[in-house]
PQR file of N, CA, C, O and H, with PARSE charges and radii, in Angstrom:
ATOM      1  N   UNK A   1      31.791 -80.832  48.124 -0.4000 1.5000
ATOM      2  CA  UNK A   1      32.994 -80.502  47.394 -0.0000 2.0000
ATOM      3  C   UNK A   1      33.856 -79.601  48.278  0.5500 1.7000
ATOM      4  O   UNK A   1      33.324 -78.604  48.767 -0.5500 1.4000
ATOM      5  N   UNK A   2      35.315 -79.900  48.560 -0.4000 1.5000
ATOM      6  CA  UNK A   2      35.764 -79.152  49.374 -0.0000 2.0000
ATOM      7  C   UNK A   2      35.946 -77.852  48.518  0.5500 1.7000
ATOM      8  O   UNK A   2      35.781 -77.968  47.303 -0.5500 1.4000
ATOM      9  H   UNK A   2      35.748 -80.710  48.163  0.4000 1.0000
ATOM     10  N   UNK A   3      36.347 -76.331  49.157 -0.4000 1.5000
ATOM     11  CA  UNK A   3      36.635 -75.092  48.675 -0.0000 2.0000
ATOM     12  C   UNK A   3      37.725 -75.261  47.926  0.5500 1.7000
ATOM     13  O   UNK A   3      37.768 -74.834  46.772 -0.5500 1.4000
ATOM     14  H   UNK A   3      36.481 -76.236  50.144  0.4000 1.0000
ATOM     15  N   UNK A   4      38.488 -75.748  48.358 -0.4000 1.5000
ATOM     16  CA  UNK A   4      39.809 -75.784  46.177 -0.0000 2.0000
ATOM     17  C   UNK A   4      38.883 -76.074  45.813  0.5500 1.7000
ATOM     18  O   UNK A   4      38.096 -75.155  45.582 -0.5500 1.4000
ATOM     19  H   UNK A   4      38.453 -76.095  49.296  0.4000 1.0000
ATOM     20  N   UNK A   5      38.558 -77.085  45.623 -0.4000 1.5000
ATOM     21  CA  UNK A   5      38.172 -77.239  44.338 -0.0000 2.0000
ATOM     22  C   UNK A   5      37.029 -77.055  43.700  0.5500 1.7000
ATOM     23  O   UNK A   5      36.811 -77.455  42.556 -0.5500 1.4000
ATOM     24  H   UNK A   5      39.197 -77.831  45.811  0.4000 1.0000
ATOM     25  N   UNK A   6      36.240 -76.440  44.407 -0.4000 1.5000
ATOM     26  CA  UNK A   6      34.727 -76.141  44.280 -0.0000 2.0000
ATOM     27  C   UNK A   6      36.092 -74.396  43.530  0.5500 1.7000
ATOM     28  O   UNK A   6      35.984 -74.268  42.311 -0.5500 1.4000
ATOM     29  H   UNK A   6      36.417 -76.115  45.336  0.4000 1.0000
ATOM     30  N   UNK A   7      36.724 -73.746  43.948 -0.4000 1.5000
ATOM     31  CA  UNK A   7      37.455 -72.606  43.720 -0.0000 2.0000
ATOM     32  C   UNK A   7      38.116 -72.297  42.082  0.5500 1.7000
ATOM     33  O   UNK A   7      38.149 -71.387  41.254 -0.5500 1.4000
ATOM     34  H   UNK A   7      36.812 -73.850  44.938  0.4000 1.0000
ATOM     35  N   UNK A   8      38.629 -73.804  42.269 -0.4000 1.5000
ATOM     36  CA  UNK A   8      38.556 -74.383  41.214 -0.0000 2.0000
ATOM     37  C   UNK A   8      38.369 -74.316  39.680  0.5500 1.7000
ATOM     38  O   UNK A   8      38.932 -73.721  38.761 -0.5500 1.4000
ATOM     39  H   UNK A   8      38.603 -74.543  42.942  0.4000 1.0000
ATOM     40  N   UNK A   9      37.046 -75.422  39.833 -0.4000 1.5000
ATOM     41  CA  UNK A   9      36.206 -75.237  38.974 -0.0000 2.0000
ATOM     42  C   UNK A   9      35.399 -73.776  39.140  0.5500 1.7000
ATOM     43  O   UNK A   9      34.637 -73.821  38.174 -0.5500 1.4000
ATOM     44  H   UNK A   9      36.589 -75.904  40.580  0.4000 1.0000
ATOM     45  N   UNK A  10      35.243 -73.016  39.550 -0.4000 1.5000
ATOM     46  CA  UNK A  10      34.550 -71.538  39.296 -0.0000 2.0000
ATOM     47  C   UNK A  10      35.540 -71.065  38.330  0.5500 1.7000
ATOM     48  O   UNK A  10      35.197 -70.828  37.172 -0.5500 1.4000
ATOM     49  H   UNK A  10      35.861 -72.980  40.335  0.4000 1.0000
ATOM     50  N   UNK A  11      36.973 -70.880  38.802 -0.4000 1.5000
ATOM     51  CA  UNK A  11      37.797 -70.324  37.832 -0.0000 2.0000
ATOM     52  C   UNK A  11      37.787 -70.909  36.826  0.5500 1.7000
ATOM     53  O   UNK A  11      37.636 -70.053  35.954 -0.5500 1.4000
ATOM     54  H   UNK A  11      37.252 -71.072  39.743  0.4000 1.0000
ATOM     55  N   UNK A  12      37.868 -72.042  36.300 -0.4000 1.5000
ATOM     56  CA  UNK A  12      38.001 -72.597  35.164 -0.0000 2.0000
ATOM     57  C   UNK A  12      36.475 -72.471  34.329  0.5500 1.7000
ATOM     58  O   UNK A  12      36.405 -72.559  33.103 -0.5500 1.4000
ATOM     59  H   UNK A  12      37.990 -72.737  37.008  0.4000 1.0000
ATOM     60  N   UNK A  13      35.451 -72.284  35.093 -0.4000 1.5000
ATOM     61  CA  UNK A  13      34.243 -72.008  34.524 -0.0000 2.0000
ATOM     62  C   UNK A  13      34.290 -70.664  34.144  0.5500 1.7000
ATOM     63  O   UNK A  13      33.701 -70.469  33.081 -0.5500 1.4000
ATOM     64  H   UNK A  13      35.507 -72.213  36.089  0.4000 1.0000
ATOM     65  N   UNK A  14      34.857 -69.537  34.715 -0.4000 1.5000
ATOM     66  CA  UNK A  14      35.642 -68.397  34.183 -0.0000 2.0000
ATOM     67  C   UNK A  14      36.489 -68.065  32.856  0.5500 1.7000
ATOM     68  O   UNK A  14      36.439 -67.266  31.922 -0.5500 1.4000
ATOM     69  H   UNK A  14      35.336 -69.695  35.579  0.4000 1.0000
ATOM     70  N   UNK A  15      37.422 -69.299  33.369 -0.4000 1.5000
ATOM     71  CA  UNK A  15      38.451 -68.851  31.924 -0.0000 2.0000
ATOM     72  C   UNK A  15      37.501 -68.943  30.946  0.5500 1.7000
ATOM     73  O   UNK A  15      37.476 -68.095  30.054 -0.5500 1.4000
ATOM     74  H   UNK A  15      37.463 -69.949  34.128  0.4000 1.0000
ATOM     75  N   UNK A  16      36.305 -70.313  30.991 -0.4000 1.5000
ATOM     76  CA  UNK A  16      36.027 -71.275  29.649 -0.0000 2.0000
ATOM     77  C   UNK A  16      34.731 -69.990  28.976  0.5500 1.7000
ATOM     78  O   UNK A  16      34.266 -70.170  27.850 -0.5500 1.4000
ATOM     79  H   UNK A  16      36.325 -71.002  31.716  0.4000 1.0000
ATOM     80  N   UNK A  17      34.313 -68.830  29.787 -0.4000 1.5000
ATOM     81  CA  UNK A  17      33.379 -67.771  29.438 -0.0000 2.0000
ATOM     82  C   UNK A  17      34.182 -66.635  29.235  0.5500 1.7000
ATOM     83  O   UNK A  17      33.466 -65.634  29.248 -0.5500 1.4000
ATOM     84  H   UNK A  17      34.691 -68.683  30.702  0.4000 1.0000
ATOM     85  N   UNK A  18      35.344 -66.373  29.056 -0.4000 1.5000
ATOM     86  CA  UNK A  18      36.084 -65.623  28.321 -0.0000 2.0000
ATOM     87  C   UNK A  18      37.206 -64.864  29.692  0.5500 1.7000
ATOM     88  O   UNK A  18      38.278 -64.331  29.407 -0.5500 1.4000
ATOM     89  H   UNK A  18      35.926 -67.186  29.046  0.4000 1.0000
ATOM     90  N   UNK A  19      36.594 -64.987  31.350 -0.4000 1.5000
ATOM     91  CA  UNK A  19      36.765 -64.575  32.141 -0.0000 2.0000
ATOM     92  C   UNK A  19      38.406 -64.404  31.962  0.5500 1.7000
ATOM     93  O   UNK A  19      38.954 -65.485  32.183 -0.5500 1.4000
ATOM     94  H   UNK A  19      35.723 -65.420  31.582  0.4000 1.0000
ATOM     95  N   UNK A  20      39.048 -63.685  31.730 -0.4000 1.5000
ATOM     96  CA  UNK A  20      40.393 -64.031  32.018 -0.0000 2.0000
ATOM     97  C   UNK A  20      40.914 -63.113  33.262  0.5500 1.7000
ATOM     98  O   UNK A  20      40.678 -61.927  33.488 -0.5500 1.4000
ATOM     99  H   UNK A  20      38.604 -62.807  31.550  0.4000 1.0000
ATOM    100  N   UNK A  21      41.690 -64.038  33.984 -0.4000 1.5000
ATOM    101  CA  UNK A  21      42.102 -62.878  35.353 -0.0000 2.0000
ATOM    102  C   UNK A  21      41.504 -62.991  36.404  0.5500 1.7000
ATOM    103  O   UNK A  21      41.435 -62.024  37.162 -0.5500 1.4000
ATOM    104  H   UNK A  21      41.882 -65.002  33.800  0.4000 1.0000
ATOM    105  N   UNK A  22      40.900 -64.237  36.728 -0.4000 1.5000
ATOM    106  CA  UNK A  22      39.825 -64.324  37.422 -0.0000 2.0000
ATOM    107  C   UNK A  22      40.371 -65.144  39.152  0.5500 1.7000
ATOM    108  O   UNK A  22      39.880 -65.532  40.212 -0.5500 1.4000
ATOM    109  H   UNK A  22      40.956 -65.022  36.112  0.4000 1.0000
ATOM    110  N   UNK A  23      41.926 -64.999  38.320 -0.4000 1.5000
ATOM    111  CA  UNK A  23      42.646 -66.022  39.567 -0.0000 2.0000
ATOM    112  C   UNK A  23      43.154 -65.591  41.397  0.5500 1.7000
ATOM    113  O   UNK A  23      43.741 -66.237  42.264 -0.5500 1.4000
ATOM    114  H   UNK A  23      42.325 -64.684  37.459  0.4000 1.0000
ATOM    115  N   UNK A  24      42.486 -64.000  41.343 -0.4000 1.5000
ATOM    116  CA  UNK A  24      42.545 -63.230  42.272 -0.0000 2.0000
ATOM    117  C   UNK A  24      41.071 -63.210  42.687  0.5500 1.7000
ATOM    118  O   UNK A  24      41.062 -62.549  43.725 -0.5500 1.4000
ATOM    119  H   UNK A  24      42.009 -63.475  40.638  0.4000 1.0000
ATOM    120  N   UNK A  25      39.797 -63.603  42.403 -0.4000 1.5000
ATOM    121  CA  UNK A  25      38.772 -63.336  42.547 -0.0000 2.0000
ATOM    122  C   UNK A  25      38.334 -64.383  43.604  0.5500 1.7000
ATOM    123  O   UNK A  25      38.657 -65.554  43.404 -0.5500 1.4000
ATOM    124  H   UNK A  25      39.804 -64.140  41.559  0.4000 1.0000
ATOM    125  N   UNK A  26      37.678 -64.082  44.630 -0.4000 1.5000
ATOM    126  CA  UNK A  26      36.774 -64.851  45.489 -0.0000 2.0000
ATOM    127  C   UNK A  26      35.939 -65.844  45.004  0.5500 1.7000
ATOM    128  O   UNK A  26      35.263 -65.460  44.049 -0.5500 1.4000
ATOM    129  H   UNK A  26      37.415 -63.130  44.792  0.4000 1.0000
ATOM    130  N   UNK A  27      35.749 -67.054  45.359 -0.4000 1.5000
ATOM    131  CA  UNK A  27      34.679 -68.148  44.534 -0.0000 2.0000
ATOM    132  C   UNK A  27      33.273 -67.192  44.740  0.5500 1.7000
ATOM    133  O   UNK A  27      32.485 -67.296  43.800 -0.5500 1.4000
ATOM    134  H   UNK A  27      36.298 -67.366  46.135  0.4000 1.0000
ATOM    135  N   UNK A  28      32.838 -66.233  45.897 -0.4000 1.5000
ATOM    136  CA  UNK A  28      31.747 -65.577  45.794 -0.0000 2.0000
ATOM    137  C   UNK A  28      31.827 -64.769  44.413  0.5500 1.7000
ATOM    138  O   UNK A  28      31.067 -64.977  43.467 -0.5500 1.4000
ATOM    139  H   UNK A  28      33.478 -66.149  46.661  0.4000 1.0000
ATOM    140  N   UNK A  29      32.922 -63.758  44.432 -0.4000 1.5000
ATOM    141  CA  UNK A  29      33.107 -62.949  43.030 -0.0000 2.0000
ATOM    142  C   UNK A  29      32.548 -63.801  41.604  0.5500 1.7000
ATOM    143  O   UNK A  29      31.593 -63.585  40.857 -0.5500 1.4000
ATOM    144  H   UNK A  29      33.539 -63.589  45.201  0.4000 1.0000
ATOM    145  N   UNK A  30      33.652 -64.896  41.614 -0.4000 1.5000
ATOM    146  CA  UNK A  30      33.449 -65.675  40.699 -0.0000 2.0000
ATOM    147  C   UNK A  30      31.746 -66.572  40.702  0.5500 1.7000
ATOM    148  O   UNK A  30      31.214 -66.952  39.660 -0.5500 1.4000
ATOM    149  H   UNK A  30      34.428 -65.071  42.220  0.4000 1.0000
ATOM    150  N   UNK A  31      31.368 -66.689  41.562 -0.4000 1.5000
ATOM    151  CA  UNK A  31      29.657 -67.311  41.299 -0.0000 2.0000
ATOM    152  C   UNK A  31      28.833 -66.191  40.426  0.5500 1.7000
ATOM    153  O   UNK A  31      28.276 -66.415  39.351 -0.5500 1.4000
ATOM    154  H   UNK A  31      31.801 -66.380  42.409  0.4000 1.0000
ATOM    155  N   UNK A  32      28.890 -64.546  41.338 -0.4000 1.5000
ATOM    156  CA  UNK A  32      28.198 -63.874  40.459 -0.0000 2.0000
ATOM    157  C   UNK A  32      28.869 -63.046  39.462  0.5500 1.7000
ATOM    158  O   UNK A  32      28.200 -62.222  38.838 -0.5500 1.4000
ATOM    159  H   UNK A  32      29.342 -64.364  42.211  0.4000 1.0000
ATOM    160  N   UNK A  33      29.957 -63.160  39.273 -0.4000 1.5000
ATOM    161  CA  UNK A  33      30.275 -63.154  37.433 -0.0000 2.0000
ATOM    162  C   UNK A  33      29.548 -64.096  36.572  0.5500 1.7000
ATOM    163  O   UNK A  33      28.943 -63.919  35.514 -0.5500 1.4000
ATOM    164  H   UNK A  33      30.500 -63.829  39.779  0.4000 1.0000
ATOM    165  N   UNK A  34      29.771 -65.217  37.337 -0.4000 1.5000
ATOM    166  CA  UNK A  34      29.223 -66.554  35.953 -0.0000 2.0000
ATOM    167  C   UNK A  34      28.025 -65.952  35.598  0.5500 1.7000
ATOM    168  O   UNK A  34      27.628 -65.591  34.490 -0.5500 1.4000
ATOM    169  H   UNK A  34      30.262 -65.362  38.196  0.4000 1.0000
ATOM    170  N   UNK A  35      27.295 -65.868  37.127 -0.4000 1.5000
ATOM    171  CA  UNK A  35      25.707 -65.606  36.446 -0.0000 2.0000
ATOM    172  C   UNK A  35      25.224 -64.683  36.393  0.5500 1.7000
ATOM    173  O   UNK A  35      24.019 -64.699  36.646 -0.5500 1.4000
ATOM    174  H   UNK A  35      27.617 -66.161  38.027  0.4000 1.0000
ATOM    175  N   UNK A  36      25.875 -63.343  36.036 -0.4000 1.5000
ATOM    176  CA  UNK A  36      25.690 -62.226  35.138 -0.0000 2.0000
ATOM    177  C   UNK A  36      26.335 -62.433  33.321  0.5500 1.7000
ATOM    178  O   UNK A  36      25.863 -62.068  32.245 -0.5500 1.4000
ATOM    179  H   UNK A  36      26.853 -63.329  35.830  0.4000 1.0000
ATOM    180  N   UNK A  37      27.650 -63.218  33.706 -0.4000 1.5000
ATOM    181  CA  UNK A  37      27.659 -63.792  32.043 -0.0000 2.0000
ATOM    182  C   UNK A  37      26.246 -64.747  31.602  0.5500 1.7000
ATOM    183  O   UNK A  37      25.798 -64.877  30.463 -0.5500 1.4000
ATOM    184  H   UNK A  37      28.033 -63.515  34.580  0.4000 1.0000
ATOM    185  N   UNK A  38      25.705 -65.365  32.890 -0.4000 1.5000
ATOM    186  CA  UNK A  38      24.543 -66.377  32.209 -0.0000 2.0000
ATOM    187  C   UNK A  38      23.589 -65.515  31.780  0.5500 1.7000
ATOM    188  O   UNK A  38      22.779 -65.982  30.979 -0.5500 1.4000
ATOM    189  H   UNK A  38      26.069 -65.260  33.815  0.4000 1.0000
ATOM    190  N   UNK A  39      23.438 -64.090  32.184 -0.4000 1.5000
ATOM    191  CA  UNK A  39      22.611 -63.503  31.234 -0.0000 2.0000
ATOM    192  C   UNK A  39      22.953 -62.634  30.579  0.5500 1.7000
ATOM    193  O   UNK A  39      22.702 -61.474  30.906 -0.5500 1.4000
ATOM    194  H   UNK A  39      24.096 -63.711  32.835  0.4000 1.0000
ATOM    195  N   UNK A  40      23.595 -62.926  29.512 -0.4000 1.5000
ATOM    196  CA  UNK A  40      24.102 -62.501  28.859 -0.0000 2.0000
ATOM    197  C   UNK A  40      24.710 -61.088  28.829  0.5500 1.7000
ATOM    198  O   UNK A  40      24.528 -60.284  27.915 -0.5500 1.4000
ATOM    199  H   UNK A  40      23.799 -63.868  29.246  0.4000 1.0000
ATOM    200  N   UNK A  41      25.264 -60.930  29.651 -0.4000 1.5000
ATOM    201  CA  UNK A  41      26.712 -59.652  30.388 -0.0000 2.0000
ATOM    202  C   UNK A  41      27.631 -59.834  30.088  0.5500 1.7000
ATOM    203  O   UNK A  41      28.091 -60.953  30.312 -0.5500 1.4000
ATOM    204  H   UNK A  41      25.412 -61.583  30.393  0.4000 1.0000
ATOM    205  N   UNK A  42      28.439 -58.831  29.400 -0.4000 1.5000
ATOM    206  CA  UNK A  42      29.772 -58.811  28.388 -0.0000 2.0000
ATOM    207  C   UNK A  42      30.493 -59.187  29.666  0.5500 1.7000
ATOM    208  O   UNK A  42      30.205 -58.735  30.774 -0.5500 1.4000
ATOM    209  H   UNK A  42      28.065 -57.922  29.218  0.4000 1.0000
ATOM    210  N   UNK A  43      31.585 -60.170  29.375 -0.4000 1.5000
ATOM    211  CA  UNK A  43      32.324 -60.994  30.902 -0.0000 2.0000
ATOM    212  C   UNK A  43      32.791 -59.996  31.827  0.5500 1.7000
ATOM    213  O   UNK A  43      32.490 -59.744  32.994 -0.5500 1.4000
ATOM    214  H   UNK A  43      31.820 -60.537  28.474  0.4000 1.0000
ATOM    215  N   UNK A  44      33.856 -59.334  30.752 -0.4000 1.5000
ATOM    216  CA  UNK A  44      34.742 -58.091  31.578 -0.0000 2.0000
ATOM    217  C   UNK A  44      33.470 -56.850  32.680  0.5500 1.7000
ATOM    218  O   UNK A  44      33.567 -56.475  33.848 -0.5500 1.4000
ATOM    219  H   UNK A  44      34.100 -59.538  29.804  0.4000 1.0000
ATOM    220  N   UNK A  45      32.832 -56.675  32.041 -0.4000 1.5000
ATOM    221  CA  UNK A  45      31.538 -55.670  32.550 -0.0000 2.0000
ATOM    222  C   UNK A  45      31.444 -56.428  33.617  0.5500 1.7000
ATOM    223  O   UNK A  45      31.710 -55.850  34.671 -0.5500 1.4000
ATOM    224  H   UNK A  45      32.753 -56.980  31.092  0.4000 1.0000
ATOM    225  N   UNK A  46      31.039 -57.955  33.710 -0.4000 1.5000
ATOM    226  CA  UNK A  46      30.661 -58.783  34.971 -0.0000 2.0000
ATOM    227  C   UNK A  46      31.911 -58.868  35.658  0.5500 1.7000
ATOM    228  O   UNK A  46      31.861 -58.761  36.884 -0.5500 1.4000
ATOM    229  H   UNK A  46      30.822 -58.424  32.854  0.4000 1.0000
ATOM    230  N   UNK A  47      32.691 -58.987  35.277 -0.4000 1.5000
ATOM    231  CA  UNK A  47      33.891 -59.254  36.183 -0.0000 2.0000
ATOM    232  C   UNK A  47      33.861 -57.994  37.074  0.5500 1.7000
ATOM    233  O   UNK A  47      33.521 -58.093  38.253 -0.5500 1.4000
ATOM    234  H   UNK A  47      32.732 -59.074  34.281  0.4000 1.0000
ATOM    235  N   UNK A  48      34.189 -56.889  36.565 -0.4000 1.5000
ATOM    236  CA  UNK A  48      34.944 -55.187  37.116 -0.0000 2.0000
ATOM    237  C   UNK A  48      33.336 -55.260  38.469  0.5500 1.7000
ATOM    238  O   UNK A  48      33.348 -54.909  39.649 -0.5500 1.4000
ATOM    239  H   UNK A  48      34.465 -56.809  35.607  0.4000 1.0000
ATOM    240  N   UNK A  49      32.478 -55.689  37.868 -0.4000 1.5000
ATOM    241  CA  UNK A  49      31.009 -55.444  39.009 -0.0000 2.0000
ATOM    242  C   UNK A  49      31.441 -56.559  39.857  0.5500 1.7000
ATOM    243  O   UNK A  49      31.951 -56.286  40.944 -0.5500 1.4000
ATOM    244  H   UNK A  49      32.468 -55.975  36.910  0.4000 1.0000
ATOM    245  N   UNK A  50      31.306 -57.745  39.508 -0.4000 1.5000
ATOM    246  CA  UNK A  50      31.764 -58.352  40.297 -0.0000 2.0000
ATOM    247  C   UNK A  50      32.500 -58.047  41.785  0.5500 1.7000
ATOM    248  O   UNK A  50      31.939 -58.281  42.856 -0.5500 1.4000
ATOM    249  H   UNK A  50      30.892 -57.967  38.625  0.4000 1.0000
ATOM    250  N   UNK A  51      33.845 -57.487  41.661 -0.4000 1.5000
ATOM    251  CA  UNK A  51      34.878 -57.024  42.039 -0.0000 2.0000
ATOM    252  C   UNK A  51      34.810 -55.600  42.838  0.5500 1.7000
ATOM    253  O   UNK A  51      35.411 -55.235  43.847 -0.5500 1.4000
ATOM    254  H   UNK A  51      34.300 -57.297  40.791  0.4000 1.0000
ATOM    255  N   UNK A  52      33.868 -54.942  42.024 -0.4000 1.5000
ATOM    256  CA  UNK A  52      33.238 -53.849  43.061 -0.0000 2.0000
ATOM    257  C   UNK A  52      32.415 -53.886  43.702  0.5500 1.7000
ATOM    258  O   UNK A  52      32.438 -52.938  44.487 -0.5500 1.4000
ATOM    259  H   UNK A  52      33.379 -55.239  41.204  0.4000 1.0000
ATOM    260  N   UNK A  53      31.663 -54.471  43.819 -0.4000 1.5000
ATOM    261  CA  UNK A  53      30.566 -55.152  44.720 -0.0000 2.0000
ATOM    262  C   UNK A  53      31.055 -54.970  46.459  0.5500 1.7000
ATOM    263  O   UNK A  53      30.506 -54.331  47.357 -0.5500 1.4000
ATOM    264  H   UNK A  53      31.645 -55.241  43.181  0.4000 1.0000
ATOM    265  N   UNK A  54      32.218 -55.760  46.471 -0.4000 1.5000
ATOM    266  CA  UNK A  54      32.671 -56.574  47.615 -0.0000 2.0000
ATOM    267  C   UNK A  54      33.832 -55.587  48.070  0.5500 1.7000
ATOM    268  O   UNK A  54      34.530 -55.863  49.045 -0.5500 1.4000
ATOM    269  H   UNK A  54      32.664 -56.280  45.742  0.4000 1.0000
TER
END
């Protein structure tokens, strides 16, 4: 899958978990948001970590 769109779909796998704002975020950012929302991590909490991480 090239990077759009692999970029993409992360964001839109974002919006669809409540992620909103996610359109500045790195597809890395955005992988481990998803899967801190996959266990069950309030989005925003995953997002702001996300984001500080890096």
């Amino acid at each position: 899958m090239s990077e759009d769109r692999e970029l993409h779909d992360l964001r839109r796998q974002g919006h669809e978990a409540g992620n909103e704002g996610s359109s500045k975020m790195t597809a890395e950012q955005l992988r481990e948001a998803l899967a801190k929302v996959g266990k069950d991590e309030d989005t925003q909490t995953a997002k702001a970590e996300s984001k500080s991480d890096k």
